[in-house]
FILO-161310 format. One record per residue (C-alpha): chain; residue in one letter; x, y, z. Coordinates in steps of 0.05 Angstrom, whole numbers. Example, Ala and Ser with C-alpha at 12.3 -4.5 7.8 and 13.67 -1.06 7.14 Angstrom:
REM residues 2
+--------+---------+--------+--------+--------+
! cadena ! residuo !      X !      Y !      Z !
+--------+---------+--------+--------+--------+
!      A !       a !    246 !    -90 !    156 !
!      A !       s !    273 !    -21 !    143 !
+--------+---------+--------+--------+--------+
This chain:
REM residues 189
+--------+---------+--------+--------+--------+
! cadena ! residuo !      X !      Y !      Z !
+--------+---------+--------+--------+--------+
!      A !       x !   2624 !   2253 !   1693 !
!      A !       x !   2602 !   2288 !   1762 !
!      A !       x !   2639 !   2356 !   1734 !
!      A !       x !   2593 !   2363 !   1682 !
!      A !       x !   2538 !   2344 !   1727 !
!      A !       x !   2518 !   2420 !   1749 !
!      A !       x !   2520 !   2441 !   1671 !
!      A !       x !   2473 !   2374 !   1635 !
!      A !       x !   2422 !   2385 !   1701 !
!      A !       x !   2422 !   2458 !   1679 !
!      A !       x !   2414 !   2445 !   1601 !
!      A !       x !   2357 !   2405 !   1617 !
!      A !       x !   2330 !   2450 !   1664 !
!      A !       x !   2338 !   2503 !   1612 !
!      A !       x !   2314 !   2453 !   1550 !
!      A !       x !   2250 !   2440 !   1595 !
!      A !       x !   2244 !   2517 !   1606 !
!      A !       x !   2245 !   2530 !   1532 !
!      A !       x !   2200 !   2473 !   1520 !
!      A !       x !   2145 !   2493 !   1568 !
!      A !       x !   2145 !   2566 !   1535 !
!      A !       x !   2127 !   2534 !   1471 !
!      A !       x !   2192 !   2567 !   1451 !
!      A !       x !   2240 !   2514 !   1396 !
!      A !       x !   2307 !   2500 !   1425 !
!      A !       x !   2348 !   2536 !   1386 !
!      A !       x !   2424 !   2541 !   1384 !
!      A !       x !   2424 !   2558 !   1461 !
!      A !       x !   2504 !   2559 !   1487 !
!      A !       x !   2511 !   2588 !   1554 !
!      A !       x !   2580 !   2590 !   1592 !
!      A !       x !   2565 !   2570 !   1666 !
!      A !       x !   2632 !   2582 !   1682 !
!      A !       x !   2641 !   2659 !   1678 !
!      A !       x !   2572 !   2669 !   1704 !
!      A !       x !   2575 !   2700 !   1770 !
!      A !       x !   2542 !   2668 !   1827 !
!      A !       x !   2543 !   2596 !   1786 !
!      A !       x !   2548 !   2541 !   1836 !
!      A !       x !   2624 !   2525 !   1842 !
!      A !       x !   2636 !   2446 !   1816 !
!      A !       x !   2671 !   2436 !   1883 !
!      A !       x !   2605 !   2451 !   1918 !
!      A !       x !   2568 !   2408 !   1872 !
!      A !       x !   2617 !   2351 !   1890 !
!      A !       x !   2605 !   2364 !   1965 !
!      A !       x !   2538 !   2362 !   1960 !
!      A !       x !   2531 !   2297 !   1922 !
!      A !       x !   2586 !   2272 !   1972 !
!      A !       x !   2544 !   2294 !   2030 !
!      A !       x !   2470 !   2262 !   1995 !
!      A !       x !   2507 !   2192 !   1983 !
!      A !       x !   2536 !   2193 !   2052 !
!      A !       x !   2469 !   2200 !   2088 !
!      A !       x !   2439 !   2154 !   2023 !
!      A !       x !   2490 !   2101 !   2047 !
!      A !       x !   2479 !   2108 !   2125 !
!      A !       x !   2401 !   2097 !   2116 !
!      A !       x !   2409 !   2041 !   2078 !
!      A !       x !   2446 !   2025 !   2132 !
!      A !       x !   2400 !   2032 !   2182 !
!      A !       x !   2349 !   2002 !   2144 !
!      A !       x !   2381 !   1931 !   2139 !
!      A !       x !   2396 !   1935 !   2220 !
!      A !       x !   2319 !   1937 !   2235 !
!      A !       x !   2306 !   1885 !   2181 !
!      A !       x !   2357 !   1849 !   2221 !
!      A !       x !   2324 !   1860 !   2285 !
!      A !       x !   2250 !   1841 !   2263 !
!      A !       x !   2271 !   1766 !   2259 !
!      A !       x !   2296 !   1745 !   2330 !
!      A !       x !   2239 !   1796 !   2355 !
!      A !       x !   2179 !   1745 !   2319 !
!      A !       x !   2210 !   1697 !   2353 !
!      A !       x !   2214 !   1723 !   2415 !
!      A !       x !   2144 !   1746 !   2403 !
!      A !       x !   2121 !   1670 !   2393 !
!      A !       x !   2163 !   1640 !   2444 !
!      A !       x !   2125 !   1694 !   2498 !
!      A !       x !   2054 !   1678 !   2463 !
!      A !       x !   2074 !   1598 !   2476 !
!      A !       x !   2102 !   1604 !   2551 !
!      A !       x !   2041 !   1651 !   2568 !
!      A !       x !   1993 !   1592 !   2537 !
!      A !       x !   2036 !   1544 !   2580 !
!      A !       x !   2023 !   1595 !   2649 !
!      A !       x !   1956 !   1591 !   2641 !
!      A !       x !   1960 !   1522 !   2641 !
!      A !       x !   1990 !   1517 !   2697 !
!      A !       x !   1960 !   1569 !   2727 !
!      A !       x !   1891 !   1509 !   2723 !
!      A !       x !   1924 !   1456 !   2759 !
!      A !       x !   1928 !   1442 !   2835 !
!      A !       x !   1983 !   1422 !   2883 !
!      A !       x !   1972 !   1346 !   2869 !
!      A !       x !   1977 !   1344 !   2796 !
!      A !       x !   2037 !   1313 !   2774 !
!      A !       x !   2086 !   1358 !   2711 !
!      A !       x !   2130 !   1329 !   2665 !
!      A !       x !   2183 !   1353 !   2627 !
!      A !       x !   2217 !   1336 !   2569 !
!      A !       x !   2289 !   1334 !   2569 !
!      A !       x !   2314 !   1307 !   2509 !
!      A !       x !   2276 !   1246 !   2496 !
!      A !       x !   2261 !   1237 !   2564 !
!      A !       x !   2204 !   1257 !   2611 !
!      A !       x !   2228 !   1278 !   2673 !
!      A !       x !   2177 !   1281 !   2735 !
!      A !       x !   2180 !   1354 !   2762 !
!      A !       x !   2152 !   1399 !   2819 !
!      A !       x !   2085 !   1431 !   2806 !
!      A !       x !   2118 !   1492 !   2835 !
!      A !       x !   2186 !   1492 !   2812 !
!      A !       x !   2149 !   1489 !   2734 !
!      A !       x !   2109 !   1547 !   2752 !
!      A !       x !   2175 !   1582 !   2766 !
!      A !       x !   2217 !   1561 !   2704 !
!      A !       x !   2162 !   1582 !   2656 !
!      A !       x !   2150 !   1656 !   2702 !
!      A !       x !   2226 !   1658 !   2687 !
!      A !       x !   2225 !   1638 !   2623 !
!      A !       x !   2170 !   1704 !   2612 !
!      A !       x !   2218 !   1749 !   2651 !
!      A !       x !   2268 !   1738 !   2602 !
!      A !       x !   2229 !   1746 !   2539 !
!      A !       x !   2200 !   1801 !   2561 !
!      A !       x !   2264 !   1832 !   2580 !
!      A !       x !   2294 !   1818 !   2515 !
!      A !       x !   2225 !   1844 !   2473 !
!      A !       x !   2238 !   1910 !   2513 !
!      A !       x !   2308 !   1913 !   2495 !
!      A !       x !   2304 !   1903 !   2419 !
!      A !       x !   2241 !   1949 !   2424 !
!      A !       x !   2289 !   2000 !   2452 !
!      A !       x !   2341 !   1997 !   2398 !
!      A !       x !   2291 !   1989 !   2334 !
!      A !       x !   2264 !   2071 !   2367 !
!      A !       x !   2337 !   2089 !   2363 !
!      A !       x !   2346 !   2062 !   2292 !
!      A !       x !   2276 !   2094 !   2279 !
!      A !       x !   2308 !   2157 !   2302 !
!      A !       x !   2373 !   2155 !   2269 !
!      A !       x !   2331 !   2135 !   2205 !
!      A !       x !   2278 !   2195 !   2212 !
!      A !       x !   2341 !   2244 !   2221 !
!      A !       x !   2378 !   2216 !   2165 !
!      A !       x !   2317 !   2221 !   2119 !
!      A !       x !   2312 !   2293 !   2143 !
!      A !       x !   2387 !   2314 !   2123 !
!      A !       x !   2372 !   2280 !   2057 !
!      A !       x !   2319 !   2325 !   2034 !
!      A !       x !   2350 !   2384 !   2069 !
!      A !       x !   2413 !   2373 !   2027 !
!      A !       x !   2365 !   2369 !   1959 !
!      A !       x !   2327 !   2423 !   1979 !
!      A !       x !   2390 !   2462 !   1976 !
!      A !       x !   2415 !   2436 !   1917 !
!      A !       x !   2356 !   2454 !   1878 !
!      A !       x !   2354 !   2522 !   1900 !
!      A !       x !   2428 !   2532 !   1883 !
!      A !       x !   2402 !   2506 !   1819 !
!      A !       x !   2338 !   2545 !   1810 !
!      A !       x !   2382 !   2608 !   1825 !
!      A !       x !   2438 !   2584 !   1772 !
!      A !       x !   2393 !   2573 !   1715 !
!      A !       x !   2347 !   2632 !   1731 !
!      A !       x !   2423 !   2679 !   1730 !
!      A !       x !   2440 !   2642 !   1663 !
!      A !       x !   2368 !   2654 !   1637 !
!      A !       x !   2358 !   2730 !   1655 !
!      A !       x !   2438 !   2748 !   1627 !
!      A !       x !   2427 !   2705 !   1565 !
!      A !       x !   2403 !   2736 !   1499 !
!      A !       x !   2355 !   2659 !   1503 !
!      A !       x !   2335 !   2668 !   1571 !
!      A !       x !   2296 !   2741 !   1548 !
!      A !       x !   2284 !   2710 !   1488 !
!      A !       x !   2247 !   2659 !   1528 !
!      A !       x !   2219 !   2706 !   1579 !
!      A !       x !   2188 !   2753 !   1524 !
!      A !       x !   2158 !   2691 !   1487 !
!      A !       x !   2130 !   2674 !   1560 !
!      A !       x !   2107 !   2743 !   1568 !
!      A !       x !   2066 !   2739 !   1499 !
!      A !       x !   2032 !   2668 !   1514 !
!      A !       x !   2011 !   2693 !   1577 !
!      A !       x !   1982 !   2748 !   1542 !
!      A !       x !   1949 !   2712 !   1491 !
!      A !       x !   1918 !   2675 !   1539 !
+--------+---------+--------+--------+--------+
């Protein structure tokens, strides 16, 4: 399947070539294989290798920030709440008596000592917001590079292919056939 790959992209290159001219597609058999400077099927193989690779490795990426967008929301919510619960706090004086839950228990606690837990709590959340932050950039990164390699390897490819079919076209008895029946429409017009 993938070693006549190079040849069916170039037919159909060639078919919309002829096409476009207004030209009929006649009886049109060109032999890739002895033309020189023809893009070698090992190349083509290396190539598509290389595209699904990088393909394979974004999607890659891709999942891992999906993954990491979950536990940051929740992180996110869990700050918004203890940051509500601060300011709170932050309203009451010395004498005003804090309970917390533990289980189904309220448990009588420090004014202070609350104050602390929740400023903890926030250090924490915070701390773990900046790290996932950190690694979804990487990921950005890696996926911004990847995406880059991908459309450098295409690029490539369709010049390699541009030049094979443009070779095949100017040697062929079609391809002048074609290019004269270009040369009179443009004329014409």
């Amino acid at each position: 399947m993938t070693s006549n790959f190079f040849e069916k992209t170039t037919d159909r290159v060639l078919e919309r070539s002829l096409l476009m001219d207004g030209c009929a597609r006649s009886a049109v058999v060109l032999s890739r294989k002895s033309e020189p400077g023809a893009m070698d099927e090992q190349a083509v193989l290396q190539m598509q290798k290389s595209v699904q690779d990088e393909l394979k490795l974004l999607k890659t990426i891709g999942q891992k920030l999906q993954e990491l967008m979950v536990p940051r929301s929740k992180l996110l919510s869990q700050k918004n709440e203890n940051e509500m619960v601060k300011k709170e706090m932050d309203l009451l004086n010395d004498n005003s008596v804090v309970y917390k839950l533990v289980g189904p228990v309220l448990v009588k606690q420090e004014v202070d000592d609350a104050k602390l837990n929740v400023t903890n709590r926030l250090k924490f959340i915070n701390a773990e917001l900046e790290r996932i932050e950190k690694q979804a950039k990487e990921l950005e990164t890696q996926q911004r590079t990847s995406r880059e390699k991908i459309m450098k390897l295409q690029d490539t490819f369709r010049a390699a292919e541009q030049a094979t079919v443009q070779k095949a076209l100017s040697s062929s008895e079609a391809g002048r056939q074609v290019q004269a029946a270009a040369a009179a429409q443009t004329a014409n017009k």
